[in-house]
KEKE-3310 file (N, C-alpha, C; in steps of 0.2 Angstrom, whole numbers, plus 5000, padded with zeros to 4 digits):
npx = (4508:4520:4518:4528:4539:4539:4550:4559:4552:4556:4571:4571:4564:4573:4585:4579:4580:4590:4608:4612:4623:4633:4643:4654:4658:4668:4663:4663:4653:4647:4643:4636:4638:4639:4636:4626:4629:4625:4621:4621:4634:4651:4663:4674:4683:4698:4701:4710:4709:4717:4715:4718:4716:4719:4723:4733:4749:4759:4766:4780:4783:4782:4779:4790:4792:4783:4789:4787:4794:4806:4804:4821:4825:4815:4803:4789:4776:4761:4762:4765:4755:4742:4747:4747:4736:4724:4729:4728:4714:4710:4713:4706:4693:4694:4696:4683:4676:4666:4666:4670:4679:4693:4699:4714:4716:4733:4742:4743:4741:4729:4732:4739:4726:4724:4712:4701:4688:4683:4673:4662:4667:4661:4647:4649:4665:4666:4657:4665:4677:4674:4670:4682:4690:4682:4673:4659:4657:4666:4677:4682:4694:4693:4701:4715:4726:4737:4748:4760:4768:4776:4784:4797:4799:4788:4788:4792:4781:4771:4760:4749:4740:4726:4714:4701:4692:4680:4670:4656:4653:4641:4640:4631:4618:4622:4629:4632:4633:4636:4645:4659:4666:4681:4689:4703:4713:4729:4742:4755:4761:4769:4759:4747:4731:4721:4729:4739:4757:4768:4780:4790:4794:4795:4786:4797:4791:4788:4787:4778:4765:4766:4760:4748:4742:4738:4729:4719:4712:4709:4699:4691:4684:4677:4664:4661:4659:4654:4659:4667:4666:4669:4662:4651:4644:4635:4633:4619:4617:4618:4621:4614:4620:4618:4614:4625:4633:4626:4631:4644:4648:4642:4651:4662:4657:4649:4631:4621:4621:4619:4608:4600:4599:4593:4581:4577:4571:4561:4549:4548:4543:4550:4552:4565:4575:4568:4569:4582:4584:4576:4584:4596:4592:4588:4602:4608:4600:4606:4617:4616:4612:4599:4589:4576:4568:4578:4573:4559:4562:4570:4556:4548:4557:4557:4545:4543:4552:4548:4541:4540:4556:4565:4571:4585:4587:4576:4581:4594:4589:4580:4591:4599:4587:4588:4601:4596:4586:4593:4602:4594:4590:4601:4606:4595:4600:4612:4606:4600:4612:4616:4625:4636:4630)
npy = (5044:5032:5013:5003:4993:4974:4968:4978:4977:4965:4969:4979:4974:4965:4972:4980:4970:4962:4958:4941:4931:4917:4910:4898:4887:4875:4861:4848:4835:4818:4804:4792:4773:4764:4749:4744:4736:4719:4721:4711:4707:4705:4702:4699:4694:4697:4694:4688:4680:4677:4679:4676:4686:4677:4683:4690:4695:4704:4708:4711:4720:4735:4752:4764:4778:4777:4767:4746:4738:4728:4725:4728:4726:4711:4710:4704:4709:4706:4702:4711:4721:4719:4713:4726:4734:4726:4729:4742:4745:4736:4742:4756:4749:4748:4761:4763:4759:4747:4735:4721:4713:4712:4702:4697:4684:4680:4683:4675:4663:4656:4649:4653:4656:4655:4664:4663:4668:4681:4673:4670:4658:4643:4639:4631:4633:4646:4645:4636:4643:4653:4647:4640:4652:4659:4668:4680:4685:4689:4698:4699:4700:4698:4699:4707:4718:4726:4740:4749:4764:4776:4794:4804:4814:4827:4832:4824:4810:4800:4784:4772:4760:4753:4739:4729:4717:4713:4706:4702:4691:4685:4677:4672:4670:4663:4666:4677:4695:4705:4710:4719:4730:4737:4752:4760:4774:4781:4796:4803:4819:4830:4839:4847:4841:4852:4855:4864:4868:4856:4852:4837:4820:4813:4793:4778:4761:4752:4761:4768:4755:4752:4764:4764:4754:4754:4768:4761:4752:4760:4769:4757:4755:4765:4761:4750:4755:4772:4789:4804:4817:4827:4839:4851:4867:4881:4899:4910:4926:4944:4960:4970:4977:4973:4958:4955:4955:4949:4937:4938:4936:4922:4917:4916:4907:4912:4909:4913:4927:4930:4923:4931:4945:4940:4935:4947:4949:4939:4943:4953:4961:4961:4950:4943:4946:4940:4926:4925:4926:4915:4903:4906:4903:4890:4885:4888:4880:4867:4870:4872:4859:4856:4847:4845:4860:4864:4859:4863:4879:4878:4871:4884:4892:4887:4889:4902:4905:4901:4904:4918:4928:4919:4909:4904:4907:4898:4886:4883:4883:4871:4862:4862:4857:4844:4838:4841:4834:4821:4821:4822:4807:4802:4807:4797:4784:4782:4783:4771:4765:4766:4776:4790:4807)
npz = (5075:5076:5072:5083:5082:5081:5085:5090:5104:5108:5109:5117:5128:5133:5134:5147:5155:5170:5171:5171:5178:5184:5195:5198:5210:5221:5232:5244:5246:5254:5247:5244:5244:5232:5229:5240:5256:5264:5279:5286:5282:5290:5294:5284:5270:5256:5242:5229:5213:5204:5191:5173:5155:5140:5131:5135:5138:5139:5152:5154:5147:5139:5134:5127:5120:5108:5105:5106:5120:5127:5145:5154:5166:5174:5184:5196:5191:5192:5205:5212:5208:5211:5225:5230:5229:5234:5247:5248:5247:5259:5268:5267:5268:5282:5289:5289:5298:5297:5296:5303:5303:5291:5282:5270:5258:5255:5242:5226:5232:5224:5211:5196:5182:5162:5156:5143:5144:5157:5169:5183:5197:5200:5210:5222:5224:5229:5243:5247:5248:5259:5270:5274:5276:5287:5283:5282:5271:5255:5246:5230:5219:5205:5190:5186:5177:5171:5160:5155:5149:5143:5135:5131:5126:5117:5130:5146:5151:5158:5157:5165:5161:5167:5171:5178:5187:5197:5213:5222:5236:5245:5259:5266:5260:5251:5236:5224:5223:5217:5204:5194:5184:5180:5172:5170:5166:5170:5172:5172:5170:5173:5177:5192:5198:5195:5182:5183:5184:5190:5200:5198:5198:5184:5186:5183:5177:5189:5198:5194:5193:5205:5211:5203:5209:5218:5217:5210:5219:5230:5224:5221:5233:5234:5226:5237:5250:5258:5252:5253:5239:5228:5221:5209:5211:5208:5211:5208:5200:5200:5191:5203:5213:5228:5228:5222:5233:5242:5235:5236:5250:5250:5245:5253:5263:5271:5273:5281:5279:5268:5263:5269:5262:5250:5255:5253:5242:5238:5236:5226:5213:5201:5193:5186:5199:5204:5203:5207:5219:5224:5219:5224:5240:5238:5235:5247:5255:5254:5254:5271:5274:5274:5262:5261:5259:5251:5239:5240:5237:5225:5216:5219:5211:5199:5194:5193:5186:5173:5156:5142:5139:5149:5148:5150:5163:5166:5162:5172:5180:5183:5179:5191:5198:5197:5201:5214:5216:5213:5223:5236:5232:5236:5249:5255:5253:5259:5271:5275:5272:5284:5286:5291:5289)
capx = (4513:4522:4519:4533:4537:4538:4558:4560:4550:4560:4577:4569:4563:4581:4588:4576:4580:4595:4611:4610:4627:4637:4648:4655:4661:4668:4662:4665:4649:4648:4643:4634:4643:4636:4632:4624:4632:4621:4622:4625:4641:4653:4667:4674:4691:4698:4704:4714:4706:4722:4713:4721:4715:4724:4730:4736:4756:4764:4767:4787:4782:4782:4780:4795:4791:4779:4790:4786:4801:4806:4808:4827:4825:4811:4797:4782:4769:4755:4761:4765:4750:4737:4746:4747:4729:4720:4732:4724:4708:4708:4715:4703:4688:4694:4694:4676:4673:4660:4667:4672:4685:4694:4709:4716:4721:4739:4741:4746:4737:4726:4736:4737:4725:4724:4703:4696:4683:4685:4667:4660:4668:4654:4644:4652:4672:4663:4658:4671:4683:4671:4669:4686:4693:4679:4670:4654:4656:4671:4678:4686:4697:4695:4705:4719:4729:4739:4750:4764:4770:4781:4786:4802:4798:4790:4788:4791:4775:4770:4753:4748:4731:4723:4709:4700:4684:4677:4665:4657:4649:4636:4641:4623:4612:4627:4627:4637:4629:4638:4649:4661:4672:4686:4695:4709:4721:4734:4744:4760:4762:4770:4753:4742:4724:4719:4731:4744:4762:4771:4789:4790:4799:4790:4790:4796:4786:4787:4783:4770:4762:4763:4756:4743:4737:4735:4723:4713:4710:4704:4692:4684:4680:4669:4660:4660:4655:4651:4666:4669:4669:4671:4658:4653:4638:4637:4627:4617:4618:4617:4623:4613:4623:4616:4616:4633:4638:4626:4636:4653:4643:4641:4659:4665:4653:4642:4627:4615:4620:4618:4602:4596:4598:4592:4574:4572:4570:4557:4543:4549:4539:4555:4553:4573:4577:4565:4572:4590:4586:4573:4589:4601:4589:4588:4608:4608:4597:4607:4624:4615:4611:4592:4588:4568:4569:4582:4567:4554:4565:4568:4553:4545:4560:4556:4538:4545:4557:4545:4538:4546:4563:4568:4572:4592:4588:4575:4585:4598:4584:4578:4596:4600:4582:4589:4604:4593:4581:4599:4607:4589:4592:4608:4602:4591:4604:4617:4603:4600:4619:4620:4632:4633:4629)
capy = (5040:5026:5010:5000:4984:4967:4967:4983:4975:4959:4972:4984:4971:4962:4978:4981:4963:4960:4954:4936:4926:4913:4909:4893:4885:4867:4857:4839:4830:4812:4800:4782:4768:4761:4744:4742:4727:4717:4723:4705:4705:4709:4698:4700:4692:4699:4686:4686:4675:4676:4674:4682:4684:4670:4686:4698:4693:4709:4710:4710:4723:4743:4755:4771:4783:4775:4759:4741:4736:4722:4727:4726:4722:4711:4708:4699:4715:4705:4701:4717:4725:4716:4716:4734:4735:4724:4733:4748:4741:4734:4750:4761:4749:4746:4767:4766:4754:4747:4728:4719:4709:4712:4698:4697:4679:4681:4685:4669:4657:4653:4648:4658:4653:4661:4663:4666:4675:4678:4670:4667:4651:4637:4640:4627:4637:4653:4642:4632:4647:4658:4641:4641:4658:4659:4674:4680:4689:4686:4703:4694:4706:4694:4696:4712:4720:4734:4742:4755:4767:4784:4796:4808:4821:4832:4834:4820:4809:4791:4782:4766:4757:4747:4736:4726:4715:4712:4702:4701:4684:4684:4669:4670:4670:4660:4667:4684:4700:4710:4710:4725:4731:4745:4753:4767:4776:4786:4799:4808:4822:4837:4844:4841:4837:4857:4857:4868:4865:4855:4849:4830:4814:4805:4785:4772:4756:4748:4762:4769:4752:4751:4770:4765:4750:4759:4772:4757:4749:4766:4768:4753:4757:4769:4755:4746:4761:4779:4791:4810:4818:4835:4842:4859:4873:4889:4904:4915:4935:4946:4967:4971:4978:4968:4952:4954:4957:4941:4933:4938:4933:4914:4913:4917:4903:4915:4911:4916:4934:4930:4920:4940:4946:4936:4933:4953:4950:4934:4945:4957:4959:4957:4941:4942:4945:4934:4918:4923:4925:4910:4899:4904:4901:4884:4883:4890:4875:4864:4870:4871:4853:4856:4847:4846:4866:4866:4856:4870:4883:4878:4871:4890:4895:4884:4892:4910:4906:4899:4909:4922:4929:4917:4903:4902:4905:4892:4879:4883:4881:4865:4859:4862:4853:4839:4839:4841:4826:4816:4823:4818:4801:4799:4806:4792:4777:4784:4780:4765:4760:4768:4779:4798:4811)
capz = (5078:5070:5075:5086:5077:5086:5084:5094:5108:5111:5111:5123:5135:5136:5139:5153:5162:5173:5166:5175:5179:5188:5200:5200:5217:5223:5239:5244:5248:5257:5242:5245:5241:5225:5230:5247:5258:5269:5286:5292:5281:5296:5292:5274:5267:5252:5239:5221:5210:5199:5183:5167:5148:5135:5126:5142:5138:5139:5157:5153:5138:5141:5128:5125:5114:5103:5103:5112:5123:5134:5153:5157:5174:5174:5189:5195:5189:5192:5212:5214:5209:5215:5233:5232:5226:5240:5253:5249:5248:5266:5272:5265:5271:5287:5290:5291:5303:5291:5295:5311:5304:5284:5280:5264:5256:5253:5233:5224:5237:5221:5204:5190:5177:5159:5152:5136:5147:5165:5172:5190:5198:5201:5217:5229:5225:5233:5248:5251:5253:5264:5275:5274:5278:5291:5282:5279:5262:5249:5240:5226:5212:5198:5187:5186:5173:5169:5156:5156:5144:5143:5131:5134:5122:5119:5137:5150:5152:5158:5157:5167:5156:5171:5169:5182:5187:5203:5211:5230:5236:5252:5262:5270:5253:5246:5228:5221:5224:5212:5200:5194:5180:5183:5166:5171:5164:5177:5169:5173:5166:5174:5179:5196:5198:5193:5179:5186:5182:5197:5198:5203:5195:5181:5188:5178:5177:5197:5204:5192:5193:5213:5212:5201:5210:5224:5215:5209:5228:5233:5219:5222:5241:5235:5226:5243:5257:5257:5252:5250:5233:5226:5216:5208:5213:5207:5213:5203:5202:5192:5192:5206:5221:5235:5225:5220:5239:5243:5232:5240:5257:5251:5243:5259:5265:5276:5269:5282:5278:5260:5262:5273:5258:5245:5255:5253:5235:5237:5235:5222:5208:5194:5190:5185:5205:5212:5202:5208:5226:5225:5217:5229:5242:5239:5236:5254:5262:5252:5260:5279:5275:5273:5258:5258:5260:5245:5235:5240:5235:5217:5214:5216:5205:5192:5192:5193:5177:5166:5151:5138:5141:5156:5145:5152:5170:5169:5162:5176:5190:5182:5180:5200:5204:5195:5205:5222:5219:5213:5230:5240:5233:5240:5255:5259:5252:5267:5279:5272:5273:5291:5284:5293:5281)
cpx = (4514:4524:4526:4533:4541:4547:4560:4559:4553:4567:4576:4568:4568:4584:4586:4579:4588:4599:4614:4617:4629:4643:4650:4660:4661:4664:4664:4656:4647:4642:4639:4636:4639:4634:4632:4624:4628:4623:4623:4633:4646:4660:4669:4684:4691:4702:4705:4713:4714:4720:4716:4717:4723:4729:4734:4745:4760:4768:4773:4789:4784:4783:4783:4793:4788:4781:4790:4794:4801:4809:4816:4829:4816:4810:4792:4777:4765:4754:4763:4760:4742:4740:4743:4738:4722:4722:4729:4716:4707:4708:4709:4694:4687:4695:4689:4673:4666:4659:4671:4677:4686:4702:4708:4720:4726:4740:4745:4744:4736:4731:4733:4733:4723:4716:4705:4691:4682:4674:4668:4664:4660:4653:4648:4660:4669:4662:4661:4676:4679:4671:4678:4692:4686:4674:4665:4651:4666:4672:4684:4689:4698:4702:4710:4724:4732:4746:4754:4767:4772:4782:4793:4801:4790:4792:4788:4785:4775:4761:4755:4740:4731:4716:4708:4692:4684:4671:4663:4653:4645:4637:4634:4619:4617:4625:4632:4629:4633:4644:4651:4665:4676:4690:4696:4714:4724:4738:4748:4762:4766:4767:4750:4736:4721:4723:4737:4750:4764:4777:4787:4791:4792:4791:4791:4791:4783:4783:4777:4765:4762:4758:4748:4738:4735:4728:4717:4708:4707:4698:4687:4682:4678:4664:4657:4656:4657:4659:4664:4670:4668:4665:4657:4645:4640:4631:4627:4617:4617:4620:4620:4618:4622:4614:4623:4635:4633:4631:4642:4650:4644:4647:4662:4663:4650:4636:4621:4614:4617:4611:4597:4595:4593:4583:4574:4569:4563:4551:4543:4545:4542:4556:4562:4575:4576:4568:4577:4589:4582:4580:4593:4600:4590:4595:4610:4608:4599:4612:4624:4612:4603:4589:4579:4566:4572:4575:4562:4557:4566:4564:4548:4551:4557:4548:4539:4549:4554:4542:4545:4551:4567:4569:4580:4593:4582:4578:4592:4597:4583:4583:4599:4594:4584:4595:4601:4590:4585:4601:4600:4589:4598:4608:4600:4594:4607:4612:4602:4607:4623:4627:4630:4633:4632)
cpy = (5033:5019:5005:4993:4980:4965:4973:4981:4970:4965:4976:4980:4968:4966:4980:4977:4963:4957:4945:4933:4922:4912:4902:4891:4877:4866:4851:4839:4824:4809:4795:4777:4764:4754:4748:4737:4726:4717:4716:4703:4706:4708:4696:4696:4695:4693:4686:4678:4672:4673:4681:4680:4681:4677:4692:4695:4700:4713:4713:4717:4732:4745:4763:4774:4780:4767:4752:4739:4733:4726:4725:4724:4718:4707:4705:4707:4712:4705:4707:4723:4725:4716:4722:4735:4733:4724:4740:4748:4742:4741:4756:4757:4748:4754:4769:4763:4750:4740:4726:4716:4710:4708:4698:4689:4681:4680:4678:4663:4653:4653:4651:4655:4659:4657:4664:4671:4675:4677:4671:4660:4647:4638:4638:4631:4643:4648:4639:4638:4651:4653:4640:4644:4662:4666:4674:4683:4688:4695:4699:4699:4697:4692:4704:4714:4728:4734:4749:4757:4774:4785:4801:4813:4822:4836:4827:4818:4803:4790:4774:4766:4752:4745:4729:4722:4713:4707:4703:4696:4688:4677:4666:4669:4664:4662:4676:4687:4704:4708:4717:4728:4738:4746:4760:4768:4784:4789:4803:4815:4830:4842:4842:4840:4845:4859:4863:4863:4862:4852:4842:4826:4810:4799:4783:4767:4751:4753:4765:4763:4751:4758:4768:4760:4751:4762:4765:4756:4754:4766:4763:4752:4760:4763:4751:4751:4766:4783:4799:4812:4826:4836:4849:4863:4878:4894:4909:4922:4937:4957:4972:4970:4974:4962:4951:4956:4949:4934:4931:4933:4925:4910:4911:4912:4905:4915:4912:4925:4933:4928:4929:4943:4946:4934:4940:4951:4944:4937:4952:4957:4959:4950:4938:4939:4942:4927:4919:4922:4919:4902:4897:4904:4895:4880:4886:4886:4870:4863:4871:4865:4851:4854:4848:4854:4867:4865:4862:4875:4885:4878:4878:4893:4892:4888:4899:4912:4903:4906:4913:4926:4925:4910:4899:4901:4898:4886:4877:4881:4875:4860:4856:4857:4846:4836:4837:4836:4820:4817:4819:4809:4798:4799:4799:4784:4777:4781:4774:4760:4760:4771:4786:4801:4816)
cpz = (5075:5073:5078:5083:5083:5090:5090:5101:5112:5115:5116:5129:5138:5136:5145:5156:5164:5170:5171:5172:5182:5192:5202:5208:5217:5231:5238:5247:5250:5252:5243:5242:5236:5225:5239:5251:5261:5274:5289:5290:5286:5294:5284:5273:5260:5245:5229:5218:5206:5192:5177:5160:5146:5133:5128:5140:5138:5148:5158:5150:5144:5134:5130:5120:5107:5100:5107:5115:5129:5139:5152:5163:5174:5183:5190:5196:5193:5201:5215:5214:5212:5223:5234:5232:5232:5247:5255:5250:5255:5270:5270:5271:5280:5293:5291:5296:5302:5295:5303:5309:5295:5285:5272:5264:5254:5245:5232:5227:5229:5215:5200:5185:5171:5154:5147:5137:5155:5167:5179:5190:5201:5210:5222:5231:5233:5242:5254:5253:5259:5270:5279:5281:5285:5289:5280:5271:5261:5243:5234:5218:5206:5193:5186:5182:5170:5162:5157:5149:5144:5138:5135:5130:5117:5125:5141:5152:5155:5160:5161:5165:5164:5170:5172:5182:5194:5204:5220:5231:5242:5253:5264:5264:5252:5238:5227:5220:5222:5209:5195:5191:5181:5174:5166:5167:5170:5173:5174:5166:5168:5178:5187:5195:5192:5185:5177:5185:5190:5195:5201:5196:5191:5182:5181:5181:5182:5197:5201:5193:5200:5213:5209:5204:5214:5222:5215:5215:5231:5230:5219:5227:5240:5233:5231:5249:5256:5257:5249:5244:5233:5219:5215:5210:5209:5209:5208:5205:5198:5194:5196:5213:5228:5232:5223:5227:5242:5241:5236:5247:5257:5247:5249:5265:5273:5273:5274:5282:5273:5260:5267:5268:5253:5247:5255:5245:5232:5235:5231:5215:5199:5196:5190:5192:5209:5211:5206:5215:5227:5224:5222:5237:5245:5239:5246:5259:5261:5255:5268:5279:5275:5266:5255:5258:5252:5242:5235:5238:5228:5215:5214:5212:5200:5190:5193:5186:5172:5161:5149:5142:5147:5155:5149:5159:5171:5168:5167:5180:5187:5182:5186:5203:5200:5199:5213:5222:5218:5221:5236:5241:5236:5246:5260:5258:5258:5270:5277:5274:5281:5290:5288:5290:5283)
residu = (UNK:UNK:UNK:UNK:UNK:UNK:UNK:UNK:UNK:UNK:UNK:UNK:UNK:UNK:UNK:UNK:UNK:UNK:UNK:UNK:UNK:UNK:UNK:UNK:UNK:UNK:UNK:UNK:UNK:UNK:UNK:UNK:UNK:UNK:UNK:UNK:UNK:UNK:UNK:UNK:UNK:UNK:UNK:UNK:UNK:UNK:UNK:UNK:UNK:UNK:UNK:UNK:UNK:UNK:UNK:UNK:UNK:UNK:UNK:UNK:UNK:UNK:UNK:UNK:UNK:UNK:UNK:UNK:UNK:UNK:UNK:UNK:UNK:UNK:UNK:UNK:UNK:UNK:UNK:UNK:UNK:UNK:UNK:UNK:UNK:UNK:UNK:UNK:UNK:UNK:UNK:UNK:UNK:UNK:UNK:UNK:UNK:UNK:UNK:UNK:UNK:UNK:UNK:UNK:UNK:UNK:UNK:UNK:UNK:UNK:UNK:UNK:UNK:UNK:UNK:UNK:UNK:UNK:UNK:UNK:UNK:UNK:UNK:UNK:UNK:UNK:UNK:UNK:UNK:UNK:UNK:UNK:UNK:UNK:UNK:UNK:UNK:UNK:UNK:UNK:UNK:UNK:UNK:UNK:UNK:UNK:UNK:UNK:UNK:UNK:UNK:UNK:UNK:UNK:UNK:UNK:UNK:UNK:UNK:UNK:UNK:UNK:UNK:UNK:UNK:UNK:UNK:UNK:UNK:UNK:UNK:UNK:UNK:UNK:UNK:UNK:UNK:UNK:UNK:UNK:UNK:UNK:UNK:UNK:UNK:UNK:UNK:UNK:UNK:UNK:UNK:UNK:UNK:UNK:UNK:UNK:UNK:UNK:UNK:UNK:UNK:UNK:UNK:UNK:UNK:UNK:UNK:UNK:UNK:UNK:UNK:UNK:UNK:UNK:UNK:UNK:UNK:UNK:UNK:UNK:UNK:UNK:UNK:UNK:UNK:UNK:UNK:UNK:UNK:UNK:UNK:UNK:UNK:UNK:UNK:UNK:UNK:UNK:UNK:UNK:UNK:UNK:UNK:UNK:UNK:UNK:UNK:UNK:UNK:UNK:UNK:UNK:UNK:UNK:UNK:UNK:UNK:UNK:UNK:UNK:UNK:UNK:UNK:UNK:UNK:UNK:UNK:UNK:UNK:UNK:UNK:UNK:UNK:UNK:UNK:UNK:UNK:UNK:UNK:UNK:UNK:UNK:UNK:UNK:UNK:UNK:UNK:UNK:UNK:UNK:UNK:UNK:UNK:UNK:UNK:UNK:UNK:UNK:UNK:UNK:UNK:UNK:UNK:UNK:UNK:UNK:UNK:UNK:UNK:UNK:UNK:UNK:UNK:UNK:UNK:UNK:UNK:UNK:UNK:UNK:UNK:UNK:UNK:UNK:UNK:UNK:UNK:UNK:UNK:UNK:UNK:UNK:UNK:UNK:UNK:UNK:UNK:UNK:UNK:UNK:UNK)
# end
């Protein structure tokens, strides 16, 4: 008999194994707000600092088709966006019922000044206005700036550059307790969020710049309190009949049929079948909101996918437990921020 060489052996035994793939899926998940406010913050005013860079001069400007160009109708950009901007703000935070009372100093209050570098103002400023405006915390948009720009060919498009700073005082500490830079760009183009064609009017420069300052004012309510996102999952399978109808089972978000399944296979002695039902296990206790479960779940994938041939699925299991102990921490911020989860 003529010995079997080493090459043979690798090719026969990834023949033998299951062909293991993916199924991606979105969810939205409830997020923790990236600063955490002091629970005695209650009462917040929102407040434009109106500071600009020395060399921000293009307010008037717009760029067409790769050339700079004076507005023909000119407007006050800066007071139109910044209202817009700290309209949306309020409105986003006054949604969560986070704050007992949010006013907004009327934009312009404070005089325009142009920096070399937008700084902190000096201790007593912050003071004096939260003494002021009777508040206990100060969200204060520094300094605000945007930019507009269109093409007409090859296909209708328009861009607003924005580019922000932030800042939020604590009346009770007396002293800034964060500080926050925003830089977007907002794009028209034909397409929606998925990339799908969609019919709809490219703006010119007003309303792209009210459209965009809006966007900004939401975006940095997450920054301030807890908000909804969209993120991805995907479940594992692989050419086995009853994992590919699990599958189906948790697209159609019945996962306790899918999870009936998937625990016949816990105890199977292909290694291949027990990572996948182990995997989607713990994507199971993840989407019935049991996340210490999800943890014990992968953590016996990851020790079921280690060693030769299982190099792909374990880098998949390790990649989800990275995920789970991120999603864990978020977990425990929300309670932290008295947020529902």
């Amino acid at each position: 008999m003529k010995p079997i060489h080493g090459l043979f052996w690798v090719v026969f035994l990834m023949s033998m194994s299951s062909c293991v793939s993916y199924e991606k899926f979105s969810i939205e998940v409830y997020k923790p707000a990236e600063l955490t406010v002091p629970a005695e913050m209650k009462k917040v005013v929102l407040v434009s600092r109106n500071l600009k860079y020395v060399n921000d001069t293009l307010q008037n400007y717009h760029v067409a088709d790769g050339r700079l160009r004076k507005d023909k109708k000119i407007f006050n950009v800066d007071s139109l966006a910044i209202t817009n901007c700290l309209d949306t703000l309020a409105g986003r935070l006054s949604k969560q019922n986070r704050f007992e009372h949010i006013g907004i100093l009327p934009v312009g209050t404070l005089p325009g000044i142009r920096e070399k570098e937008i700084r902190p103002a000096i201790p007593a400023w912050y003071k004096s206005v939260a003494e002021k405006t009777g508040a206990d915390g100060l969200i204060l948009l520094d300094m605000f700036s945007c930019f507009y720009r269109q093409n007409s060919s090859p296909s209708p498009s328009a861009w607003v550059i924005t580019s922000n700073i932030w800042s939020v005082y604590d009346a009770k500490a007396q002293k800034l307790i964060d500080r926050h830079s925003q830089v977007d760009t907002l794009l028209w183009d034909g397409t929606d969020e998925d990339g799908q064609g969609k019919k709809f009017r490219i703006p010119g420069k007003k309303d792209a710049i009210a459209l965009a300052s809006g966007v900004i004012g939401a975006n940095y309510s997450k920054h301030l309190i807890p908000a909804w996102a969209k993120v991805e999952r995907q479940i594992m399978t692989d050419n086995n009949p009853d994992l590919k109808t699990a599958a189906d089972l948790a697209k159609k978000n019945n996962w306790t049929d899918a999870s009936a399944i998937w625990n016949k296979y816990t105890g199977k002695s292909n290694k291949t079948l027990k990572v996948i039902a182990l995997y989607n296990l713990a994507l199971a206790s993840e989407m019935n909101g049991d996340i210490d479960k999800a943890l014990e779940m992968i953590n016996l994938a990851a020790k079921e996918s280690s060693g030769a041939f299982k190099s792909a699925q374990n880098d998949a299991v390790r990649k989800y437990a990275i995920v789970l102990y991120r999603r864990q921490n978020e977990l425990n911020k929300l309670k932290l921020q008295n947020a529902p989860q």
